[in-house]
C-alpha positions as CSV (number, residue, x, y, z in Angstrom):
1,X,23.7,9.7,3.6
2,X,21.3,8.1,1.6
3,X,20.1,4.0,2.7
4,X,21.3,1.6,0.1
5,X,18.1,0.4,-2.4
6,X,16.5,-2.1,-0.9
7,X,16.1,-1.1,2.6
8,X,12.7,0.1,4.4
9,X,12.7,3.8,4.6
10,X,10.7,5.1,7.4
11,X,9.9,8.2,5.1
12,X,8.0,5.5,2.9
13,X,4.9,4.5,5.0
14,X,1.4,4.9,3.7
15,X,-1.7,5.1,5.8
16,X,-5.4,5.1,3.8
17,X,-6.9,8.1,3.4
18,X,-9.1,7.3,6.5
19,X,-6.5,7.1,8.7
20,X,-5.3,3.5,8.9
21,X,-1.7,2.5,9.1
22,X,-1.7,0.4,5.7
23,X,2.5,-0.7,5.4
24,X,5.6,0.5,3.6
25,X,7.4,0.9,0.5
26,X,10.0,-1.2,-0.2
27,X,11.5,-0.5,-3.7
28,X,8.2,-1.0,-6.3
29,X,6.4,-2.9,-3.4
30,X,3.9,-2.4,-0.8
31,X,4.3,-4.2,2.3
32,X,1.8,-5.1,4.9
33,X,3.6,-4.7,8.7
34,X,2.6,-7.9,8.8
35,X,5.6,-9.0,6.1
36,X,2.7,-9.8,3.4
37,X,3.3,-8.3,0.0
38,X,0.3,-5.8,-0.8
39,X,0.6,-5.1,-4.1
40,X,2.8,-2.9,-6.4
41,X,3.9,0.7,-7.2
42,X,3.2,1.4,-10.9
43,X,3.2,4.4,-13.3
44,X,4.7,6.3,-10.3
45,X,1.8,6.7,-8.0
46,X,-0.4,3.8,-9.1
47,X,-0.6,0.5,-6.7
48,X,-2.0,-2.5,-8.1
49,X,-2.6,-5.9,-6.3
50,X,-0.3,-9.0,-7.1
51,X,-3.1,-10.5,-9.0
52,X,-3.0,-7.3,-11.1
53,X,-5.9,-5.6,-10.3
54,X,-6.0,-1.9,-9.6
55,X,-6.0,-0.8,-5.7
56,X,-5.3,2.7,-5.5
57,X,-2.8,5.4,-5.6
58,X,-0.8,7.9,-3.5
59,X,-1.8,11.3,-2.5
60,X,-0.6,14.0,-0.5
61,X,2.6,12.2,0.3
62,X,1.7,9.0,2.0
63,X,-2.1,8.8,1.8
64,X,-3.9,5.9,-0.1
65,X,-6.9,6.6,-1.9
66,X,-9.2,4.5,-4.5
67,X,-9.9,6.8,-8.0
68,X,-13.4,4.4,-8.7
69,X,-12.8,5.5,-12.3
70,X,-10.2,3.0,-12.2
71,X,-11.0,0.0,-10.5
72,X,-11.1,-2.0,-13.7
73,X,-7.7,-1.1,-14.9
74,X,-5.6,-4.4,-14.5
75,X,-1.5,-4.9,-15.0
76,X,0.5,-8.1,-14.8
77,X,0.0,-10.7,-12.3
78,X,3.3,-11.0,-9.6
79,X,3.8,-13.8,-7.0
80,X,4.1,-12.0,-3.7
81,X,6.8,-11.8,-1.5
82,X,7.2,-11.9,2.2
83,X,9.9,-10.3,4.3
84,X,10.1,-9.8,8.2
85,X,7.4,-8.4,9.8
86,X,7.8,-4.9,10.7
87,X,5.7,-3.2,14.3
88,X,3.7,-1.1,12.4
89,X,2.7,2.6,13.3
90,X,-0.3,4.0,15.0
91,X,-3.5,5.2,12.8
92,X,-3.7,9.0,11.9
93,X,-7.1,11.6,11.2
94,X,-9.0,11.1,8.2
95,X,-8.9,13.1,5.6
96,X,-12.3,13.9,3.7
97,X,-13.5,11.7,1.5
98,X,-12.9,12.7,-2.6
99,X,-15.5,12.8,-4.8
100,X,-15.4,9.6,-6.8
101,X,-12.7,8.0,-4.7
102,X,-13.2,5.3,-1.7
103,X,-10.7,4.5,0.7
104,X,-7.9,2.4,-0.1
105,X,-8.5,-1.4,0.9
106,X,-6.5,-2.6,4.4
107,X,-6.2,-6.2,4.8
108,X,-6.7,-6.6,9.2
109,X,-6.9,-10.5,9.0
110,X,-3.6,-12.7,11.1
111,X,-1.5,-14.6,9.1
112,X,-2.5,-18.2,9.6
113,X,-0.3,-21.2,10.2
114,X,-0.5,-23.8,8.0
């Protein structure tokens, strides 16, 4: 049975192509396990941050990877959501590095309290 739209898939996490556990798709979005909104699914594999700027795309399933012919490419500008944090999964193996790619960027940093 298939989960109603809307609800985090575990099939739908993404980990940069060096290994690190990066968050999960929730419908077009990309969610830090820390609840933060990364960015945005476009043109199918494409993710772009919420101030529009290019950040990478997927490969081989649920690997993140930065195409540096791209980095200049921009799309609209979204205010970010923030859901419930989530635990998170462990890091995985690198994969080896593409020629002109870099590695998608993780945000580490806490959330701060205001």
């Amino acid at each position: 049975m298939n989960a109603p739209r809307g609800i985090m898939d575990p099939d739908h996490n993404f980990w940069s192509w060096s290994g690190r556990y990066v968050g999960y798709r929730l419908s077009d979005g990309l969610f830090g396990c820390d609840g933060r909104q990364v960015g945005y699914f476009a043109e199918g594999d494409e993710i772009y941050g919420c101030n529009g700027s290019y950040l990478g795309e997927t490969r081989s399933g649920n690997r993140l990877i930065t195409n540096l012919s791209k980095k200049t490419w921009t799309r609209e500008i979204l205010i970010p959501r923030f859901l419930k944090s989530s635990p998170g999964h462990r890091d995985v193996n690198a994969k080896e590095m593409l020629t002109g790619h870099e590695d998608f960027p993780v945000r580490r940093e806490p959330i701060r309290s205001i």
